[in-house]
C-alpha positions in Angstrom: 0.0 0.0 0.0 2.6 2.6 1.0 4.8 1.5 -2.0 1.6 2.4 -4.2 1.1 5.4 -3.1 4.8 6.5 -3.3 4.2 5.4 -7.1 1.3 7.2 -7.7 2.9 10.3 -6.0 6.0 9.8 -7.7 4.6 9.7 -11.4 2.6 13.1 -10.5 5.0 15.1 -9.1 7.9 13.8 -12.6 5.0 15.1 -14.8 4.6 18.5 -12.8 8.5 18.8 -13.2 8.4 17.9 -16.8 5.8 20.8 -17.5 8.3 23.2 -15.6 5.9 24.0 -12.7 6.5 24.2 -9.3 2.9 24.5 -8.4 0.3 21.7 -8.1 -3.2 22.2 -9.5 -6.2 21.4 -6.5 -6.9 18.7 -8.9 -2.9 17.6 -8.4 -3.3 18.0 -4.7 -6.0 16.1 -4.1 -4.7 12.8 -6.3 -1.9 13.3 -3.3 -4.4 13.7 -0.7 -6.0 10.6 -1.7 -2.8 9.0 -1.7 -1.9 9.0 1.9 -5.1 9.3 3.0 -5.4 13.0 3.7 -9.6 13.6 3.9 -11.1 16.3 1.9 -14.5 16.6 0.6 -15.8 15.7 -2.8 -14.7 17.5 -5.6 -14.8 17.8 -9.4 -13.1 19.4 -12.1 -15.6 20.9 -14.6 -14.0 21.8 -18.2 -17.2 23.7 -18.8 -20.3 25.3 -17.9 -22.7 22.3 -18.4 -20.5 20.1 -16.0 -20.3 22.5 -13.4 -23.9 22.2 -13.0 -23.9 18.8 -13.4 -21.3 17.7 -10.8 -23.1 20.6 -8.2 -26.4 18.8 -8.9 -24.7 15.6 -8.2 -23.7 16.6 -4.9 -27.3 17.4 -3.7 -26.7 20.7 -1.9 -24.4 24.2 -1.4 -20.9 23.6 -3.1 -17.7 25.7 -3.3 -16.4 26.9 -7.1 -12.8 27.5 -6.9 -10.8 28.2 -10.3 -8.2 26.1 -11.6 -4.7 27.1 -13.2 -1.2 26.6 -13.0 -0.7 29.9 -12.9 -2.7 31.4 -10.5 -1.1 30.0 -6.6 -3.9 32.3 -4.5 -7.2 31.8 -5.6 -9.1 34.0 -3.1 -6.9 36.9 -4.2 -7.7 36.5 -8.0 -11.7 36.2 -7.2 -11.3 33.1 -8.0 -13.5 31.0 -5.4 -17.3 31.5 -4.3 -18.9 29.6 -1.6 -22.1 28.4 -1.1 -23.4 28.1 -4.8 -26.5 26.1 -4.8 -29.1 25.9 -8.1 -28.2 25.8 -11.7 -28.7 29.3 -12.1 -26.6 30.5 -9.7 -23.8 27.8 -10.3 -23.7 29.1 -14.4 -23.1 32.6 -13.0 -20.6 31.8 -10.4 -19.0 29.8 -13.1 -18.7 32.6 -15.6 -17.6 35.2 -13.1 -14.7 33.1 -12.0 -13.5 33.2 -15.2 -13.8 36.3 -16.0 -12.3 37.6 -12.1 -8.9 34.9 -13.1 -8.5 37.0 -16.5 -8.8 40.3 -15.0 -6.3 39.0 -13.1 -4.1 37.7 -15.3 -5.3 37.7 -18.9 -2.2 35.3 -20.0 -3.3 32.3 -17.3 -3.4 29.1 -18.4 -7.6 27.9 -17.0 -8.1 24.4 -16.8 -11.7 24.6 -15.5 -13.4 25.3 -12.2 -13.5 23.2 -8.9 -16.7 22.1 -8.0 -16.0 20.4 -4.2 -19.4 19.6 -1.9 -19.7 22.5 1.3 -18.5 21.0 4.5 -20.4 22.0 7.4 -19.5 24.7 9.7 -16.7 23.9 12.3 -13.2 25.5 13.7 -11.2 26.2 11.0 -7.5 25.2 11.2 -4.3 25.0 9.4 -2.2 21.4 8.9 0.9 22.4 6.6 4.8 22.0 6.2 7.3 23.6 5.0 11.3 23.4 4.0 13.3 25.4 6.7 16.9 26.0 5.7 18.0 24.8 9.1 15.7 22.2 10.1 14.4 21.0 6.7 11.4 19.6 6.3 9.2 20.9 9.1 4.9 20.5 10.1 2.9 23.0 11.2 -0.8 23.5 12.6 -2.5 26.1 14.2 -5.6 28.6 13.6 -6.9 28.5 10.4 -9.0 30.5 7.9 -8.8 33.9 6.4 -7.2 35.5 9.8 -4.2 33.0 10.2 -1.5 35.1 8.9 -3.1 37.4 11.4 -3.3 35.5 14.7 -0.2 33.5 13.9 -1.4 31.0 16.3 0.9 28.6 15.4 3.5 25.8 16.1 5.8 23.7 14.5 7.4 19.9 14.6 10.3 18.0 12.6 8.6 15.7 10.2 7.8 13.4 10.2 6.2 13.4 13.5 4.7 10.4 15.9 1.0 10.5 16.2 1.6 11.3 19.9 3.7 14.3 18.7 0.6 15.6 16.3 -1.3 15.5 19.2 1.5 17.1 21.4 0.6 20.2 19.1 -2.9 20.5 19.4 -2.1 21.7 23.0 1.2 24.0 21.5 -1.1 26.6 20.1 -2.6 29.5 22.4 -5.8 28.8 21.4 -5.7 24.9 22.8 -8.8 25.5 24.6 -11.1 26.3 21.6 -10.5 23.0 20.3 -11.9 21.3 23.3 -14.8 23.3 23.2 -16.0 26.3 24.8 -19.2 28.5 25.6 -21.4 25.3 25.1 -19.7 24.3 21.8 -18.6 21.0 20.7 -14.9 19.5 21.0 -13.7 18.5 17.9 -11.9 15.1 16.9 -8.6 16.0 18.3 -7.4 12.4 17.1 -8.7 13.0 13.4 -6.3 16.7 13.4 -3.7 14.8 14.9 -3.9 12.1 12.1 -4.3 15.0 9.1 -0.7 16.6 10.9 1.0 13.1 10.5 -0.3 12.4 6.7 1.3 15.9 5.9 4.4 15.4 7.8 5.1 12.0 6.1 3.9 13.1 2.6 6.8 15.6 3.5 9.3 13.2 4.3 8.9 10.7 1.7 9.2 13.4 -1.2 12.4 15.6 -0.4 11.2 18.0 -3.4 7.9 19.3 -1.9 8.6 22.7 -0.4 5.6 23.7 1.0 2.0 21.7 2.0 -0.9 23.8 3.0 -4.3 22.7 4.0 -6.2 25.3 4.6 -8.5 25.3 6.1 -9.1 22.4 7.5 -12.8 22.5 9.2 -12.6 20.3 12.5 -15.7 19.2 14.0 -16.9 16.1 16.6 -17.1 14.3 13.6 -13.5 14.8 11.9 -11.9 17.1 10.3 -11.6 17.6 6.5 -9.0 19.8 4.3 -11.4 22.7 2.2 -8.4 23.1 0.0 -4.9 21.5 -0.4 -2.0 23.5 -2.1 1.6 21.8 -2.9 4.9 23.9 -4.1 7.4 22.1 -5.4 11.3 23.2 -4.5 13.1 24.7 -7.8 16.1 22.9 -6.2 18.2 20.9 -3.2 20.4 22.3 -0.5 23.7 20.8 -1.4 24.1 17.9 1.6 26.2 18.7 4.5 28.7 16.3 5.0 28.0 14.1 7.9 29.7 12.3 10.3 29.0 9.1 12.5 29.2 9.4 16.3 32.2 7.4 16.8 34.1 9.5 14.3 32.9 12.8 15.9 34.3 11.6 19.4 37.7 10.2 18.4 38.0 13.5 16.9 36.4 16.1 20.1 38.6 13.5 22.4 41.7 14.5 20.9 40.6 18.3 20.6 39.6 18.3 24.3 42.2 16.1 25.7 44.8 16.6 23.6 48.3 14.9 23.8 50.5 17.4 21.7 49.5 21.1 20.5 51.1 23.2 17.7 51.1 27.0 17.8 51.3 28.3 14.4 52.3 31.5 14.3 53.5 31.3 18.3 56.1 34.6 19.3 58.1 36.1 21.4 56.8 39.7 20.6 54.3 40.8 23.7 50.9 41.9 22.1 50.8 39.1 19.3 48.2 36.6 19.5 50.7 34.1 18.5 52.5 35.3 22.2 49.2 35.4 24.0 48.3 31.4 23.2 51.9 30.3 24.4 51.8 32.2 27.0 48.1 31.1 28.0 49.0 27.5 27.6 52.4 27.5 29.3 51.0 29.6 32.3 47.9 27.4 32.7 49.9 24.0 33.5 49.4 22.6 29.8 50.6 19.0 31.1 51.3 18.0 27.0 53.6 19.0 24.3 53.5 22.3 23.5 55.1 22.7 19.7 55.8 26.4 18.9 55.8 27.2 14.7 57.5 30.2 13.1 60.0 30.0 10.2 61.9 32.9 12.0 62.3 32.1 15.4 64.7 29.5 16.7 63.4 29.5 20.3 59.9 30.5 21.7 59.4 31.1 25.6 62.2 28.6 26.2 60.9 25.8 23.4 62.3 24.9 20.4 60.5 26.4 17.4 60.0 24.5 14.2 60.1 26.5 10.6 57.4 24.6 9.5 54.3 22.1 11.7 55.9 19.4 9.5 59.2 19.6 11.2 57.3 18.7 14.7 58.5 15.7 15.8 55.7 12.7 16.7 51.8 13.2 16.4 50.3 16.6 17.4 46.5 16.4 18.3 45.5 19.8 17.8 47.3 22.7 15.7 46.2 26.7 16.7 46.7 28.9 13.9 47.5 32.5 15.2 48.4 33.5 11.8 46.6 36.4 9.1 43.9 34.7 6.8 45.6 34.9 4.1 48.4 32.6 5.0 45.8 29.9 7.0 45.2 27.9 3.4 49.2 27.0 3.2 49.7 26.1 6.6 46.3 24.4 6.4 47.8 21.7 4.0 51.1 20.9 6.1 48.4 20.6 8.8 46.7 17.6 6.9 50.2 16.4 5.1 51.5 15.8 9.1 47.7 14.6 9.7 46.9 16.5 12.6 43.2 15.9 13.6 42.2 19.4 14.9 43.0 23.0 13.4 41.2 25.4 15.8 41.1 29.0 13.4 41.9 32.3 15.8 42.0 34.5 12.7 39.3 36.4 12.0 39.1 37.7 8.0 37.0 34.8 6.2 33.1 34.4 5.6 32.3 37.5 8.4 34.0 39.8 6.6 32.5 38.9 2.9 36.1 36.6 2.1 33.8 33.4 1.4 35.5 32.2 -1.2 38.5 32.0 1.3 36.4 30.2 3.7 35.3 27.9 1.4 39.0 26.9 0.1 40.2 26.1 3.8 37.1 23.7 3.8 38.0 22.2 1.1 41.7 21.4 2.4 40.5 20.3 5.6 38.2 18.1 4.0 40.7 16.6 1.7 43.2 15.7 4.6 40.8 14.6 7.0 41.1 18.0 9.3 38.6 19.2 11.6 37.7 22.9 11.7 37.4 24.5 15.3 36.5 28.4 13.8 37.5 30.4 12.2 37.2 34.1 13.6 37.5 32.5 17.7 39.2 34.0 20.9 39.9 29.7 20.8 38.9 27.3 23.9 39.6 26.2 27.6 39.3 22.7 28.6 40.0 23.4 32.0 40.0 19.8 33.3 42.8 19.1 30.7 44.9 22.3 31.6 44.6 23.9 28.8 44.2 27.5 27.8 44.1 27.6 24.1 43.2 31.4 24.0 44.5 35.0 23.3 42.0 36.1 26.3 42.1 36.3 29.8 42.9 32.2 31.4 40.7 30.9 33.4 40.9 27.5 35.5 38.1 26.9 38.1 37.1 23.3 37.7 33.8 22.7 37.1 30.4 20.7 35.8 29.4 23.5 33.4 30.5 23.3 29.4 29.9 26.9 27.4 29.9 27.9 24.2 29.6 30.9 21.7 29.4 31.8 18.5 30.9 35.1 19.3 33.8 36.2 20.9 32.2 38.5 22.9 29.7 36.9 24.7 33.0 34.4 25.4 34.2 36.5 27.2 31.2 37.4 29.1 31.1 34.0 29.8 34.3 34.1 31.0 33.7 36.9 33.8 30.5 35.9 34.8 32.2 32.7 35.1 34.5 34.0 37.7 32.5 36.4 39.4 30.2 33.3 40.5 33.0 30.9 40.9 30.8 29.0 38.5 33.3 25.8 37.6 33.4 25.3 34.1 35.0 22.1 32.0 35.0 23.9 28.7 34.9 27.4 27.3 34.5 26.9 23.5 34.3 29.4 20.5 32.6 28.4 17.3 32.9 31.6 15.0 31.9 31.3 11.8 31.5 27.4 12.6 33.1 26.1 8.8 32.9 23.2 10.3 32.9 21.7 14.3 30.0 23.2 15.3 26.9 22.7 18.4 25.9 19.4 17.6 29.7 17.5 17.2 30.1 19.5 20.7 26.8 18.6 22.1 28.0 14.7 21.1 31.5 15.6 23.1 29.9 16.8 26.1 27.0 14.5 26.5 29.7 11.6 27.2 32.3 13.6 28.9 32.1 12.7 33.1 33.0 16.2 33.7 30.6 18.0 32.3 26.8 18.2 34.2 25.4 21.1 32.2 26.1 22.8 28.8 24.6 25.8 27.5 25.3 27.4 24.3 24.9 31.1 22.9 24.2 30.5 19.6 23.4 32.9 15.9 22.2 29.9 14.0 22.5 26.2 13.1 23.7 25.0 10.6 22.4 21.7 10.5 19.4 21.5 12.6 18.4 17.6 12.6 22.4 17.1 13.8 21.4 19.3 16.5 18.1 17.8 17.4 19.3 14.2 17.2 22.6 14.6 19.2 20.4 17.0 21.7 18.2 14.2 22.1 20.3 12.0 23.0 22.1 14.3 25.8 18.7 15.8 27.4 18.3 12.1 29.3 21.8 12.4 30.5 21.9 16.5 31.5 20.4 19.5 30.6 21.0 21.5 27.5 20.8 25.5 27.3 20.3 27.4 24.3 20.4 31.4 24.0 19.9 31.5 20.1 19.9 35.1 19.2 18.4 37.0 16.4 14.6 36.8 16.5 13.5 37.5 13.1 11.0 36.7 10.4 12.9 37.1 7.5 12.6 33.6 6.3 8.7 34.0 6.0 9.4 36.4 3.6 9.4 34.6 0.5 7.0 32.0 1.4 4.1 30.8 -1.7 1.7 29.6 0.9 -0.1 30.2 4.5 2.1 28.0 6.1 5.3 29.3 4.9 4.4 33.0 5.4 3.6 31.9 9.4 7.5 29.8 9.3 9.6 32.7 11.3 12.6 31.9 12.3 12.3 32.2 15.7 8.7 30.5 16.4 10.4 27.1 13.9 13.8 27.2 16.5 11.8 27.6 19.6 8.9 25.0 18.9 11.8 22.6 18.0 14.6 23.5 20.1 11.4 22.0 22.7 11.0 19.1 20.9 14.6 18.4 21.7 13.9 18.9 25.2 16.2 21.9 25.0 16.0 24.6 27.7 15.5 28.0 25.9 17.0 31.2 27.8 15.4 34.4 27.1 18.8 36.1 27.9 22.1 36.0 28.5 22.2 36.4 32.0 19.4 33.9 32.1 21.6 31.4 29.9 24.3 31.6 32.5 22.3 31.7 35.3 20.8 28.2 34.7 23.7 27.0 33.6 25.1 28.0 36.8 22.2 26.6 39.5 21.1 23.6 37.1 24.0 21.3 38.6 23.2 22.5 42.1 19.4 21.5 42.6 18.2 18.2 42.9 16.0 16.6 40.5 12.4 17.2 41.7 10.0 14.3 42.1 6.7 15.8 41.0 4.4 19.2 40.6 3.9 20.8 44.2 5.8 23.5 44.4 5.1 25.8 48.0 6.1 28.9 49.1 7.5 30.0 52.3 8.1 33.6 52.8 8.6 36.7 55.4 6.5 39.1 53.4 3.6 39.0 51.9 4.1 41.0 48.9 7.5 39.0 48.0 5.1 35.7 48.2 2.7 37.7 45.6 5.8 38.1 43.7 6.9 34.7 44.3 3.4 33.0 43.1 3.2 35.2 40.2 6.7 33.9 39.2 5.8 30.7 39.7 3.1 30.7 37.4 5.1 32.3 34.5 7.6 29.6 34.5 5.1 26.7 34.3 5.0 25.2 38.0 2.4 24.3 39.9 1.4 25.8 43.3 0.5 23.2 45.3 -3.0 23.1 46.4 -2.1 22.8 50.6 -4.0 19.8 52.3 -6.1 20.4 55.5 -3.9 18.7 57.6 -0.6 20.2 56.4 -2.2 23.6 56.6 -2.9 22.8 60.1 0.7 21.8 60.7 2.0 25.0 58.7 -0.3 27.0 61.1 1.1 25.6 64.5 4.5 27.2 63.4 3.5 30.9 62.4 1.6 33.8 64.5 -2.1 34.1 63.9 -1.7 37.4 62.0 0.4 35.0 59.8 -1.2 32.8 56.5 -1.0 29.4 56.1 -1.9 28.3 52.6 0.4 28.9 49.6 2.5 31.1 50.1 2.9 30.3 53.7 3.4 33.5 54.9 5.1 33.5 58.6 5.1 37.4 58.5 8.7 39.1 59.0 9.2 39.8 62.9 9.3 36.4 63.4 12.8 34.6 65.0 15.0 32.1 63.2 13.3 29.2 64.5 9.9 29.5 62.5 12.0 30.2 59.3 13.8 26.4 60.3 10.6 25.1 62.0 8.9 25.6 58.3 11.2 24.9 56.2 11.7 21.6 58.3 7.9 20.8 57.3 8.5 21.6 53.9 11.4 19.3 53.4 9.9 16.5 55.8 6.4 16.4 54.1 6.3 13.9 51.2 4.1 15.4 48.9 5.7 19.0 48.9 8.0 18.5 45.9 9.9 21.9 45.9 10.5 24.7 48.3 10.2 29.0 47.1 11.4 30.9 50.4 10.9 34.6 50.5 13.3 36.6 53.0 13.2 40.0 54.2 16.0 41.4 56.5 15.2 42.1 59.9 17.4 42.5 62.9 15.4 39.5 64.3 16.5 37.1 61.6 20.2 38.5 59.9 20.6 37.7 56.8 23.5 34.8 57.7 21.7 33.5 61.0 18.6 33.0 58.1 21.4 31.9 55.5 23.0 28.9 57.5 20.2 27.3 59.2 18.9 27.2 55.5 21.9 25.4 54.9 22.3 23.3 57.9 18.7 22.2 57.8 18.9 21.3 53.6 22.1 19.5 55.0 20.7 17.4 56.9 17.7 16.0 54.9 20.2 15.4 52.6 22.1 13.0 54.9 19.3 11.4 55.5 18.3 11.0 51.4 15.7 13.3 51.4 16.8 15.7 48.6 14.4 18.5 46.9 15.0 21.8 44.9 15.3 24.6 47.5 15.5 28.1 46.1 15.8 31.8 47.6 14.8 35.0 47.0 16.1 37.3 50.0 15.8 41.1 50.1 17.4 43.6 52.3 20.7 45.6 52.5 24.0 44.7 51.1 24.0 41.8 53.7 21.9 39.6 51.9 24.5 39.2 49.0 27.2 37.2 51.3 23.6 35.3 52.3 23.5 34.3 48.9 26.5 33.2 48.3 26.6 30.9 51.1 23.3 30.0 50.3 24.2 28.8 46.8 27.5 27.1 48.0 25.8 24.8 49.7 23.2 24.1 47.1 20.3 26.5 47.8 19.9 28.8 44.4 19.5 32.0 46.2 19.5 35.5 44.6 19.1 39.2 46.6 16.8 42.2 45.4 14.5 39.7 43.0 11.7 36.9 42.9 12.1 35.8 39.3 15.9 34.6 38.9 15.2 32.1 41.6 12.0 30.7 40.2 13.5 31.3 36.8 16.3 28.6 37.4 13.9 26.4 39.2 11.2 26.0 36.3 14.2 25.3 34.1 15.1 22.4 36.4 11.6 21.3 35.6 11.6 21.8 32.3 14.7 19.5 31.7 13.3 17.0 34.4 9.9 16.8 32.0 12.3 17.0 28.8 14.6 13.9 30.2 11.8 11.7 31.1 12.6 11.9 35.3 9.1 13.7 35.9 6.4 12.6 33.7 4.3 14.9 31.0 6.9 15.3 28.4 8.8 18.5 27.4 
């Protein structure tokens, strides 16, 4: 059956392509509907006046006329569809002024007749589509359909093709979820008969490379199913030239020798202060580089007290990674004694390729490195740290605080923003990587690295673009399970909607395709960079939560308001508080004071009902995450409230009781050394705010859902 449709399919879309047209006729789109079983209502294609009253006759009530050419894509916009025709009369008429709406239009169209299709009832309208996105490639699509859709933009997208519990998954993606479950007295509509129409597209999709675009639109959903009024296909005028892949084993024989490398090669290394050539010997000497450190100038006998070599072919024995601290222009020569000595690993510090228009020059290196076997780290990179290993291969500042946390960047500086908020938090890192212009090694050959490396807990990633998204996807899918993964991509634009020849394609932004997808990955999406770092700072230091309740304990009222609001906004659930653990909450706190969530136990109160609650919260089975609020008073300093925190998370740990604990504390300067403490001893505490605690909690959630640990999906 599926080979006979793929036939049937086939032998259409060869004779579109034959013709020279890249768009399908209705009468096209629904041979490929019936194919794989995409419904749509009953249709014919009248040739002529007489027909078109025959077929509506035929189909006993109201029908739709919609004209049919090659050459007109949108019908509505050339008057080229009427709904609701019923009666001979009125069916001659409509036929006639379709005709004569497509010539005004365009009086050198090609018409092959009118579309006579039966009236479906009245229902929600929706939109099932796909389109080709140049980083994720073929993608599906659904959200609200009809005439306002480019309007609401109530949409979300999936790779295709997708599972039927993923089609589903998407019903619930949109804003408007609730609609289609019924509302103000109406109806729910066949969510599993949408769901099916999402996967028929998104395997269509799959199977034929060469369709650029789907639309069905609308399709009118209704307790009884849910039918496509109209079906449009593009065809792609041509392929993305394939990237060239490589298999996982490959990709980690080749990141092991970059991260842990044996033997490294300075080309370009010096003597002269100021050089970048100086700064990377210096950087890798200084920082207790335990390997071979191979200095390369052809005018330099001796660099920082090592021999220097005229040429990397002169090195003596293998060399795992060769830095190039040398102008463009000369990168292409060196590049080939690189691959003749077949080094694995050329990480590119020179900037002056692709970001600066040189493309061509880009593209020549590639093609070297390619030949020989060479992996590209860069170009245009302040290089990398791979702190566990020592090494400092870098022009910028060193930096060696061990650590769980892997970062990367596409630019340099936002490395080095990394880099100092790295050391103002004392946030242990095991790699600081640059990408650049990413030629080649990119997120997902560092996403395959890090997902096996023991040191690493957490990696999060500042990123422009991707350049292969299903690389990405697939190797992020198989590190969510292990540890979380955060993304800041930046650069929210449209602009790839701009060219789009259907519904769908127009509704395909950049941004809403990346962050629909980077969720389907079970990726953790930062608004910001301070948010990127932030998680990737506290994510190794809370526990894994076991389920939804989330409570509150706080000192002031308006910080719980805060607090609750801020739990809502990062998708947690306040846990609806028992009558008998209220009642326990309440023997704790003053009668002025609020049990309930928040638990408020008011701010005058001594350190003892800050421990006494937080005691219950930890000891209490079915609270699942403590939120404390703190407010400086003289009665409870902020270290007094800071170390029984500590002490009392301490000791439920010893005893294997382990939760997420975070802290918001306001006051004066004092609660900053509160903090700190706080989050040395794994509480996430922040002063003067309510969301960056909660922030960093709901991403520990999120990842929890996204690896499977908590139940729901991502």
């Amino acid at each position: 059956m599926a080979e006979d449709r793929t036939l049937r399919v086939r032998a259409l879309l060869d004779s579109v392509r034959a013709e020279g047209r890249f768009a399908l006729t209705a009468p096209e789109g629904k041979v490929i509907a019936d194919a794989y079983g995409i419904a749509v209502p009953g249709e014919e294609l009248a040739t002529d006046v007489d027909e078109a009253v025959a077929f509506a006759a035929r189909f006993g009530g109201p029908v739709v006329m919609k004209i049919v050419s090659p050459d007109i894509l949108h019908k509505t916009d050339a008057g080229g569809v009427i709904v609701g025709v019923e009666g001979a009369a009125d069916v001659r008429a409509a036929f006639h002024r379709i005709v004569d709406n497509a010539r005004t239009y365009d009086a050198d169209a090609r018409i092959e007749g009118i579309q006579v299709q039966e009236l479906l009832p009245q229902g929600q309208e929706v939109i099932v589509g796909a389109v080709t996105d140049p980083t994720f490639g073929k993608v599906v699509a659904f959200g609200l359909g009809g005439v306002l859709v480019e309007v609401l933009k109530d949409v979300t997208f999936r790779l295709a093709p997708v599972t039927p519990d993923e089609a589903l998954s998407m019903l619930d993606s949109i804003r408007a979820a609730e609609i289609l479950r019924g509302v103000r007295g109406a109806p729910a509509v066949d969510r599993w008969a949408i769901a099916e129409q999402i996967r028929r597209v998104s395997q269509l999709v799959a199977d034929f490379p060469e369709i650029a675009e789907v639309d069905l639109n609308p399709v009118i959903a209704t307790p009884e199913g849910a039918v496509a009024a109209d079906i449009r296909v593009i065809l792609a005028e041509s392929q993305p030239v394939a990237r060239r892949r490589y298999t996982r084993d490959e990709i980690l024989t080749t990141m092991r020798r970059l991260m842990e490398p044996n033997s490294v090669a300075v080309i370009g290394a010096s003597n002269e202060q100021g050089k970048i050539g100086n700064s990377v010997m210096r950087n890798l000497v200084d920082g207790g580089f335990a390997g071979e450190i191979h200095p390369v100038n052809p005018k330099a006998d001796d660099i920082l007290g090592r021999k220097a070599y005229k040429s990397v072919t002169d090195v003596p024995g293998e060399v795992d990674v060769a830095v190039f601290a040398i102008p463009a222009k000369f990168v292409a020569a060196a590049l080939e004694e690189v691959g003749r000595k077949n080094i694995p690993n050329a990480v590119l510090i020179p900037s002056g390729f692709a970001e600066t228009g040189e493309v061509q020059l880009q593209e020549e290196i590639v093609e070297i490195a390619e030949r020989y076997g060479v992996r590209l780290l860069g170009p245009n990179i302040y290089g990398y740290y791979s702190t566990w290993h020592d090494l400092c291969a870098t022009f910028c500042t060193p930096y060696d605080v061990k650590g769980g946390v892997a970062l990367t960047s596409q630019s340099g500086g936002i490395g080095m923003a990394i880099l100092g908020f790295a050391r103002t938090t004392k946030t242990g890192v095991s790699a600081i990587v640059g990408l650049g212009n990413k030629s080649d090694l990119d997120e997902d050959d560092l996403l395959t690295w890090f997902g096996e490396d023991p040191h690493t807990e957490c990696i999060a990633m500042h990123l422009e673009d991707l350049k292969d998204g299903r690389a990405f996807v697939e190797a992020a899918r198989k590190t969510v399970p292990l540890k979380p993964v955060v993304v800041l991509k930046a650069g929210r634009t449209a602009a790839g909607a701009k060219a789009a020849g259907s519904h769908t394609g127009a509704l395909a932004g950049d941004d809403a395709v990346y962050g629909d997808i980077l969720k389907q990955a079970g990726v953790i999406r930062a608004p910001g960079l301070n948010d990127m770092l932030e998680y990737a700072r506290g994510l190794p230091v809370l526990p894994t939560p076991q389920g939804d309740n989330v409570v509150i304990i706080t000192g002031a009222g308006g910080s719980g308001v805060l607090l609750s609001d801020a739990v809502t906004d990062n998708g947690l659930s306040l846990m609806e508080i028992p009558p008998d653990l209220d009642a326990s909450f309440r023997e704790f706190i003053p009668p002025f004071g609020a049990a309930g969530n928040p638990v408020d136990i008011t701010g005058g109160e001594p350190p003892s009902t800050y421990e006494a609650t937080i005691r219950l919260g930890l000891e209490d089975p079915r609270i699942h995450a403590l939120v404390l609020g703190y407010w400086h008073t003289i009665v409870t300093p902020p270290m007094v409230f800071a170390e029984l925190t500590a002490r009392v998370v301490a000791e439920f740990k010893e005893r294997g009781i382990e939760k997420p604990v975070v802290a918001s504390l306001a006051g004066d300067v004092e609660v900053e050394e509160a903090c700190q403490y706080l989050y040395e001893r794994g509480v996430v505490a922040y002063p003067y705010t309510t969301e960056k605690p909660v922030a960093v909690l709901g991403a520990k959630y999120q990842w929890a859902r996204a690896a499977g640990l908590l139940g729901g999906g991502s």
